[in-house]
MIKOL-201775 format. One record per residue (C-alpha): residue number from 1; x, z, y. Coordinates in Angstrom, 2 decimals, decimal comma. Layout:
! MIKOL-201775
> NUM|X|Z|Y;
...
***
This chain:
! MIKOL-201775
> 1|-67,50|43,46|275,77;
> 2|-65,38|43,55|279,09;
> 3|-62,19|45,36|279,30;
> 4|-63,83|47,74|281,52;
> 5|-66,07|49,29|279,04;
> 6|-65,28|52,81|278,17;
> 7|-66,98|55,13|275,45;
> 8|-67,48|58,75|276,49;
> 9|-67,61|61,19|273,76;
> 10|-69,37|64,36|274,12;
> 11|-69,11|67,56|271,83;
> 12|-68,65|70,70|271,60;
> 13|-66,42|70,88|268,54;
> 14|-62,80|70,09|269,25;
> 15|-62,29|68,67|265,86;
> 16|-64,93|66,36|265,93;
> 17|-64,12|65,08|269,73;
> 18|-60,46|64,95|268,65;
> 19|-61,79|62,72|265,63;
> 20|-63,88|60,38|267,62;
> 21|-61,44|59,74|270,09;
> 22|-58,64|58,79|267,21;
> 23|-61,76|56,80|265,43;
> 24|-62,13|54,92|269,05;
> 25|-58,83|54,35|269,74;
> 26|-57,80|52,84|266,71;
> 27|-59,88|50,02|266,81;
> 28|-58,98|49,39|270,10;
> 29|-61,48|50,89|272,56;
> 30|-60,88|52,75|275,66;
> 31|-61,93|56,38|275,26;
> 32|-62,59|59,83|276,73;
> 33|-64,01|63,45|275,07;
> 34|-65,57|66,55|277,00;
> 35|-66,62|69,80|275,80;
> 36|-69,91|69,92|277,77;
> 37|-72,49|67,68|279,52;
> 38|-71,85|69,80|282,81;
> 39|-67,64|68,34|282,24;
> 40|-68,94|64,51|281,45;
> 41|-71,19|64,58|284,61;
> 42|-68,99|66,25|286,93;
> 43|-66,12|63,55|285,94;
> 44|-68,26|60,95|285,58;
> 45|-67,03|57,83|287,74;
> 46|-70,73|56,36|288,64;
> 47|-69,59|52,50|289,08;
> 48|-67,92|52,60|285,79;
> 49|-70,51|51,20|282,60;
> 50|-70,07|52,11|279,65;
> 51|-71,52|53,89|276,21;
> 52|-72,18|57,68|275,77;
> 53|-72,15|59,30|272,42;
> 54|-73,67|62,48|272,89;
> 55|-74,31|65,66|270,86;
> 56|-77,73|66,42|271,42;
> 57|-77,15|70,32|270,91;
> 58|-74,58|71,28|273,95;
> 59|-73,71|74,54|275,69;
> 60|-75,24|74,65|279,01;
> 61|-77,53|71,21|279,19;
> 62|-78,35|69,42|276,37;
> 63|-77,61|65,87|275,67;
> 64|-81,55|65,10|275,99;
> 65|-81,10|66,92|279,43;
> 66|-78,07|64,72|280,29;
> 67|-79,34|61,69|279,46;
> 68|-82,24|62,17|281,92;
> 69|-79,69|62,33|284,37;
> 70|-78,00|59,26|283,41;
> 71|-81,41|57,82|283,96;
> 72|-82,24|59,52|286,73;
> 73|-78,96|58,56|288,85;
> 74|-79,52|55,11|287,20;
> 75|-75,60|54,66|285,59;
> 76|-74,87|51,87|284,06;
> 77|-74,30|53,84|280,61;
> 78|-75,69|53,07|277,22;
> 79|-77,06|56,50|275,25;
> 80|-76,14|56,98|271,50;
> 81|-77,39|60,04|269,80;
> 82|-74,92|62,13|267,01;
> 83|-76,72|65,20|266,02;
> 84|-76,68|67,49|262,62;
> 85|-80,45|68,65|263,73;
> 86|-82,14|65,68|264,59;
> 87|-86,09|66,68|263,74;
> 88|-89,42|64,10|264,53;
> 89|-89,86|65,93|268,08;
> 90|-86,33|65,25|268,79;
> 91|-85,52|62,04|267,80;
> 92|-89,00|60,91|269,82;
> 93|-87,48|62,51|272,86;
> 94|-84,16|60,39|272,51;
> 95|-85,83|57,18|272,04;
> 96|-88,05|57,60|274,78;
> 97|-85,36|58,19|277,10;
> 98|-84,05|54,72|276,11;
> 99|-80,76|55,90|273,46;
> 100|-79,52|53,11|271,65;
> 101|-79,29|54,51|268,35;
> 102|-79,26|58,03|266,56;
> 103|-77,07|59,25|263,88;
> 104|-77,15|62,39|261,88;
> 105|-73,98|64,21|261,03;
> 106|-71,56|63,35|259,52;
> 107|-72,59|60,06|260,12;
> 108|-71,37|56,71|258,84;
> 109|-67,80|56,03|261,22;
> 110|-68,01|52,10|260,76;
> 111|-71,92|51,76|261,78;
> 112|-70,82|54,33|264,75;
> 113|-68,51|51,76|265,44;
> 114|-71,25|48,91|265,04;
> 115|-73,50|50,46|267,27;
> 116|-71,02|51,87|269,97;
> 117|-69,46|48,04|270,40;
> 118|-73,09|46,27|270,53;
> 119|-74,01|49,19|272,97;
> 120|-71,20|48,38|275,21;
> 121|-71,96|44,20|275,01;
> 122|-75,52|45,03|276,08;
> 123|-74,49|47,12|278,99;
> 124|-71,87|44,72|279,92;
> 125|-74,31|41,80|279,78;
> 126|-76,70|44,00|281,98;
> 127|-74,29|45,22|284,22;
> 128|-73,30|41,48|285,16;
> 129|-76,57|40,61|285,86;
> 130|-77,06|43,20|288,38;
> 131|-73,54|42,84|289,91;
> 132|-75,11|38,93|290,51;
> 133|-78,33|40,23|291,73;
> 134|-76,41|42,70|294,14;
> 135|-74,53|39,85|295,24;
> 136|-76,90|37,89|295,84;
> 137|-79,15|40,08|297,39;
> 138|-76,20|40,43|299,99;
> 139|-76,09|36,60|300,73;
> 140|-79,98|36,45|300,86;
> 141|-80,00|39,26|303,82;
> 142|-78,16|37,05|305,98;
> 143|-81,07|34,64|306,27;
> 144|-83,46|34,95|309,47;
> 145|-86,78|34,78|308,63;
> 146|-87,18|31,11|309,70;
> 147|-84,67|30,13|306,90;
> 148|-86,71|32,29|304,63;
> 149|-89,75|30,64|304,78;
> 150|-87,91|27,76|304,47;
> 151|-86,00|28,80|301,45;
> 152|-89,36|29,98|300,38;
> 153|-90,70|26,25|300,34;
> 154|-87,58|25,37|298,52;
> 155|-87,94|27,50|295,59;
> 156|-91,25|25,82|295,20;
> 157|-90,61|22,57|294,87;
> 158|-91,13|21,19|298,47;
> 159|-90,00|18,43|299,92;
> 160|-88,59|18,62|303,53;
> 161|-91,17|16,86|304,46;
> 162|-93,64|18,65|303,53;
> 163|-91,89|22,15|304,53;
> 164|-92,04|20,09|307,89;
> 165|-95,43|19,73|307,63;
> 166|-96,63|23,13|306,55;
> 167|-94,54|25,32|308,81;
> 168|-95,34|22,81|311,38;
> 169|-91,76|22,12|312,32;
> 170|-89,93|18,57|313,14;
> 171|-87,53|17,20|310,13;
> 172|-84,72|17,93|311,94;
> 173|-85,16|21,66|312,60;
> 174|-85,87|21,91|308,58;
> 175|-82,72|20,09|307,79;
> 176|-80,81|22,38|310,43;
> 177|-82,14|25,59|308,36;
> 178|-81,50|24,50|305,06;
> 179|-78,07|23,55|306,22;
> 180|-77,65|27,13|307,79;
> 181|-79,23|28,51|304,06;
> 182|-76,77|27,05|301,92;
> 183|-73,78|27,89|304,42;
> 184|-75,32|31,51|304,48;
> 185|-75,14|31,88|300,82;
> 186|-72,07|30,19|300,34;
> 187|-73,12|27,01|297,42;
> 188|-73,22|23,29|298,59;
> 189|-75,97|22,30|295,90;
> 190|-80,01|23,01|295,60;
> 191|-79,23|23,65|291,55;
> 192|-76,63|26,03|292,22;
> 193|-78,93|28,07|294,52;
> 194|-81,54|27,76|292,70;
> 195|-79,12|29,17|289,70;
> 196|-78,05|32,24|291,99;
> 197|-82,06|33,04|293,04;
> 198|-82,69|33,00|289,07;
> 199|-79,89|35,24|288,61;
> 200|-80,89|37,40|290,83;
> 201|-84,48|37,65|289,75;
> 202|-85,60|36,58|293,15;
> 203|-88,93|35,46|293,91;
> 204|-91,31|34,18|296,94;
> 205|-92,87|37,11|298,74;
> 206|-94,51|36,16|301,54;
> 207|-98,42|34,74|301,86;
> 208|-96,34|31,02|301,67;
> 209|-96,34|31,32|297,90;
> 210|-99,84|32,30|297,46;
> 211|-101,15|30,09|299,85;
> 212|-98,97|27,04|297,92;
> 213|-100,38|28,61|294,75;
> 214|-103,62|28,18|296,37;
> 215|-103,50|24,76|297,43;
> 216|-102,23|23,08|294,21;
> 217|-105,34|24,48|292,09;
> 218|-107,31|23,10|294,63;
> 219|-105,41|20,11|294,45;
***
Protein backbone atom coordinates (compact mmCIF):
# COMPACT_ATOMS: atom_id res chain seq x y z
CA UNK A 1 0.00 0.00 0.00
CA UNK A 2 1.54 3.36 -1.37
CA UNK A 3 1.40 6.48 0.57
CA UNK A 4 -0.94 7.77 -1.91
CA UNK A 5 -3.79 5.59 -1.09
CA UNK A 6 -6.71 7.28 0.47
CA UNK A 7 -10.04 5.69 1.88
CA UNK A 8 -13.20 7.67 1.16
CA UNK A 9 -15.96 7.17 3.53
CA UNK A 10 -19.43 7.70 2.55
CA UNK A 11 -22.58 8.08 4.88
CA UNK A 12 -25.17 9.75 5.69
CA UNK A 13 -24.97 9.58 9.47
CA UNK A 14 -22.55 12.04 10.98
CA UNK A 15 -21.78 9.78 13.82
CA UNK A 16 -20.91 6.96 11.93
CA UNK A 17 -18.65 9.06 9.24
CA UNK A 18 -17.15 10.84 12.28
CA UNK A 19 -16.41 7.17 13.63
CA UNK A 20 -14.87 5.80 10.54
CA UNK A 21 -12.73 8.54 9.95
CA UNK A 22 -11.26 8.33 13.80
CA UNK A 23 -11.27 4.28 13.14
CA UNK A 24 -9.04 5.21 9.83
CA UNK A 25 -6.95 7.55 11.19
CA UNK A 26 -5.80 5.79 14.04
CA UNK A 27 -4.23 3.12 12.41
CA UNK A 28 -2.61 5.30 10.25
CA UNK A 29 -4.50 5.73 6.97
CA UNK A 30 -5.23 8.79 5.07
CA UNK A 31 -8.95 9.57 5.17
CA UNK A 32 -11.95 11.59 4.00
CA UNK A 33 -16.08 11.41 4.89
CA UNK A 34 -19.07 12.93 2.76
CA UNK A 35 -22.63 13.07 3.46
CA UNK A 36 -23.78 12.04 -0.06
CA UNK A 37 -22.59 10.25 -3.24
CA UNK A 38 -23.48 13.55 -5.23
CA UNK A 39 -20.47 15.37 -2.43
CA UNK A 40 -17.86 12.23 -3.01
CA UNK A 41 -18.26 12.56 -6.86
CA UNK A 42 -18.27 16.15 -7.20
CA UNK A 43 -14.85 16.23 -5.01
CA UNK A 44 -13.60 13.36 -6.29
CA UNK A 45 -9.89 13.94 -7.62
CA UNK A 46 -10.04 11.27 -10.71
CA UNK A 47 -6.08 10.46 -10.82
CA UNK A 48 -6.11 9.75 -7.19
CA UNK A 49 -6.68 5.53 -6.35
CA UNK A 50 -7.89 4.58 -3.64
CA UNK A 51 -10.80 2.49 -1.57
CA UNK A 52 -14.49 3.59 -1.19
CA UNK A 53 -16.58 2.46 1.67
CA UNK A 54 -19.94 3.21 0.76
CA UNK A 55 -23.41 3.13 2.34
CA UNK A 56 -25.47 1.52 -0.05
CA UNK A 57 -28.73 3.46 1.14
CA UNK A 58 -27.81 7.37 0.36
CA UNK A 59 -29.91 10.49 -0.15
CA UNK A 60 -30.00 11.40 -3.69
CA UNK A 61 -27.96 8.34 -5.57
CA UNK A 62 -27.34 5.34 -4.03
CA UNK A 63 -24.06 3.76 -3.43
CA UNK A 64 -25.05 0.92 -6.12
CA UNK A 65 -25.74 4.05 -8.38
CA UNK A 66 -22.30 5.54 -7.50
CA UNK A 67 -20.39 2.77 -7.94
CA UNK A 68 -21.57 2.45 -11.57
CA UNK A 69 -20.09 5.64 -11.98
CA UNK A 70 -16.86 4.77 -10.56
CA UNK A 71 -16.99 2.12 -13.18
CA UNK A 72 -18.26 3.94 -15.69
CA UNK A 73 -15.54 6.90 -15.53
CA UNK A 74 -13.12 3.95 -14.94
CA UNK A 75 -11.33 5.45 -11.38
CA UNK A 76 -8.89 3.75 -10.04
CA UNK A 77 -11.07 3.11 -6.73
CA UNK A 78 -11.71 -0.13 -4.95
CA UNK A 79 -15.71 -0.54 -3.81
CA UNK A 80 -16.50 -1.84 -0.23
CA UNK A 81 -20.08 -2.20 0.73
CA UNK A 82 -21.39 -1.14 4.64
CA UNK A 83 -25.07 -1.47 4.71
CA UNK A 84 -27.76 -2.29 7.69
CA UNK A 85 -30.20 -3.64 4.70
CA UNK A 86 -28.17 -5.69 2.68
CA UNK A 87 -30.96 -8.36 1.11
CA UNK A 88 -30.01 -11.36 -1.79
CA UNK A 89 -31.07 -8.77 -4.67
CA UNK A 90 -28.78 -6.32 -3.22
CA UNK A 91 -25.82 -7.86 -2.30
CA UNK A 92 -25.95 -9.57 -6.10
CA UNK A 93 -26.05 -6.07 -7.45
CA UNK A 94 -22.80 -5.04 -5.42
CA UNK A 95 -20.83 -7.95 -6.41
CA UNK A 96 -21.61 -7.68 -9.86
CA UNK A 97 -20.46 -4.28 -10.04
CA UNK A 98 -17.06 -5.59 -8.86
CA UNK A 99 -17.19 -4.34 -4.66
CA UNK A 100 -14.58 -5.86 -2.80
CA UNK A 101 -16.38 -6.92 0.12
CA UNK A 102 -19.81 -6.25 1.96
CA UNK A 103 -20.47 -5.73 5.53
CA UNK A 104 -23.65 -5.44 7.43
CA UNK A 105 -24.03 -2.94 10.20
CA UNK A 106 -22.52 -2.57 12.74
CA UNK A 107 -19.98 -4.48 11.29
CA UNK A 108 -16.78 -5.98 12.65
CA UNK A 109 -14.12 -2.54 12.81
CA UNK A 110 -10.87 -4.80 12.61
CA UNK A 111 -12.08 -7.01 9.43
CA UNK A 112 -13.23 -3.36 8.01
CA UNK A 113 -9.83 -2.64 8.55
CA UNK A 114 -8.63 -6.05 6.91
CA UNK A 115 -10.51 -5.56 3.98
CA UNK A 116 -10.10 -1.69 3.47
CA UNK A 117 -5.98 -2.20 3.62
CA UNK A 118 -6.00 -5.41 1.16
CA UNK A 119 -8.45 -3.26 -1.01
CA UNK A 120 -6.04 -0.47 -1.21
CA UNK A 121 -2.76 -3.08 -1.96
CA UNK A 122 -4.85 -4.46 -4.85
CA UNK A 123 -5.61 -1.13 -6.31
CA UNK A 124 -2.18 0.03 -5.77
CA UNK A 125 -0.72 -3.08 -7.44
CA UNK A 126 -3.25 -2.39 -10.36
CA UNK A 127 -2.78 1.09 -10.56
CA UNK A 128 1.11 0.52 -11.14
CA UNK A 129 0.58 -1.69 -13.74
CA UNK A 130 -1.38 0.64 -15.75
CA UNK A 131 0.80 3.71 -14.91
CA UNK A 132 3.65 1.14 -16.77
CA UNK A 133 1.34 0.29 -19.51
CA UNK A 134 0.52 4.12 -20.00
CA UNK A 135 4.07 4.66 -20.08
CA UNK A 136 4.87 2.49 -22.19
CA UNK A 137 2.28 2.90 -24.51
CA UNK A 138 3.81 6.52 -24.79
CA UNK A 139 7.36 5.21 -25.74
CA UNK A 140 5.80 2.60 -28.18
CA UNK A 141 3.94 5.60 -30.23
CA UNK A 142 7.14 7.02 -31.10
CA UNK A 143 8.02 4.10 -33.33
CA UNK A 144 7.36 4.46 -37.27
CA UNK A 145 5.87 1.66 -38.59
CA UNK A 146 9.12 0.27 -40.10
CA UNK A 147 10.51 -0.10 -36.48
CA UNK A 148 7.26 -1.74 -35.65
CA UNK A 149 7.39 -4.48 -37.76
CA UNK A 150 10.65 -4.79 -36.74
CA UNK A 151 9.96 -4.73 -33.09
CA UNK A 152 7.23 -7.04 -34.11
CA UNK A 153 9.89 -9.73 -35.29
CA UNK A 154 11.66 -9.09 -32.08
CA UNK A 155 9.03 -9.99 -29.73
CA UNK A 156 8.96 -13.23 -31.58
CA UNK A 157 12.01 -14.52 -31.30
CA UNK A 158 13.73 -13.48 -34.63
CA UNK A 159 16.94 -13.19 -35.41
CA UNK A 160 18.15 -10.10 -37.43
CA UNK A 161 18.74 -12.14 -39.91
CA UNK A 162 15.89 -13.48 -40.43
CA UNK A 163 13.81 -10.08 -39.79
CA UNK A 164 16.23 -9.24 -42.78
CA UNK A 165 15.01 -11.83 -44.64
CA UNK A 166 11.29 -11.65 -44.11
CA UNK A 167 10.76 -7.93 -44.42
CA UNK A 168 13.13 -8.18 -47.22
CA UNK A 169 15.50 -5.56 -45.91
CA UNK A 170 19.58 -5.55 -45.88
CA UNK A 171 21.21 -6.30 -42.21
CA UNK A 172 22.18 -3.03 -41.90
CA UNK A 173 18.87 -1.19 -42.26
CA UNK A 174 17.51 -3.84 -39.46
CA UNK A 175 20.32 -3.04 -37.16
CA UNK A 176 19.70 0.84 -37.87
CA UNK A 177 15.88 0.28 -36.65
CA UNK A 178 16.45 -1.68 -33.76
CA UNK A 179 19.03 0.83 -32.75
CA UNK A 180 16.40 3.70 -33.35
CA UNK A 181 13.73 1.17 -31.17
CA UNK A 182 15.65 0.91 -28.17
CA UNK A 183 16.74 4.74 -28.27
CA UNK A 184 12.92 5.46 -28.84
CA UNK A 185 11.92 3.66 -25.77
CA UNK A 186 14.65 4.66 -23.75
CA UNK A 187 16.36 0.77 -22.42
CA UNK A 188 19.81 -0.38 -23.83
CA UNK A 189 18.91 -4.23 -23.43
CA UNK A 190 16.45 -6.77 -25.52
CA UNK A 191 15.40 -8.26 -21.76
CA UNK A 192 14.60 -5.01 -20.48
CA UNK A 193 12.28 -4.27 -23.45
CA UNK A 194 11.03 -7.21 -23.59
CA UNK A 195 10.24 -6.63 -19.60
CA UNK A 196 8.50 -3.15 -20.44
CA UNK A 197 6.26 -4.87 -23.57
CA UNK A 198 5.19 -7.57 -20.79
CA UNK A 199 4.37 -4.90 -18.51
CA UNK A 200 2.50 -3.28 -20.63
CA UNK A 201 0.48 -6.19 -21.88
CA UNK A 202 1.63 -5.51 -25.37
CA UNK A 203 1.29 -7.84 -28.08
CA UNK A 204 1.99 -8.32 -32.06
CA UNK A 205 -0.88 -6.96 -34.09
CA UNK A 206 -0.20 -6.91 -37.40
CA UNK A 207 -0.62 -10.03 -40.14
CA UNK A 208 3.51 -10.50 -39.18
CA UNK A 209 2.48 -12.51 -36.14
CA UNK A 210 -0.02 -14.65 -37.77
CA UNK A 211 1.83 -15.21 -40.69
CA UNK A 212 5.06 -16.29 -38.20
CA UNK A 213 2.41 -18.30 -36.34
CA UNK A 214 1.69 -19.76 -39.61
CA UNK A 215 4.95 -20.69 -40.77
CA UNK A 216 6.31 -22.47 -37.63
CA UNK A 217 3.29 -25.10 -37.65
CA UNK A 218 4.15 -25.64 -41.00
CA UNK A 219 7.56 -25.87 -40.06
Amino acid sequence: MTSESIVYFVDDDPAARESLLQLAKSVGLRAYAYSSGEEFLDQLQPAEPGCVVLDIRLPGISGLEVHRRINQANLPLIVIFLSAHADVPTTVQAMKLGAHELFQKPCNTTRLIEAIRQAMEKNDSTYARQIKRREADQLLSELSAEETKVLELMFLGRTNQEIADYLQLSLRTVQFRRSSIFRKTNVNSKARLFDMLFDAGWSPKTKIAAAQEVGRQDS
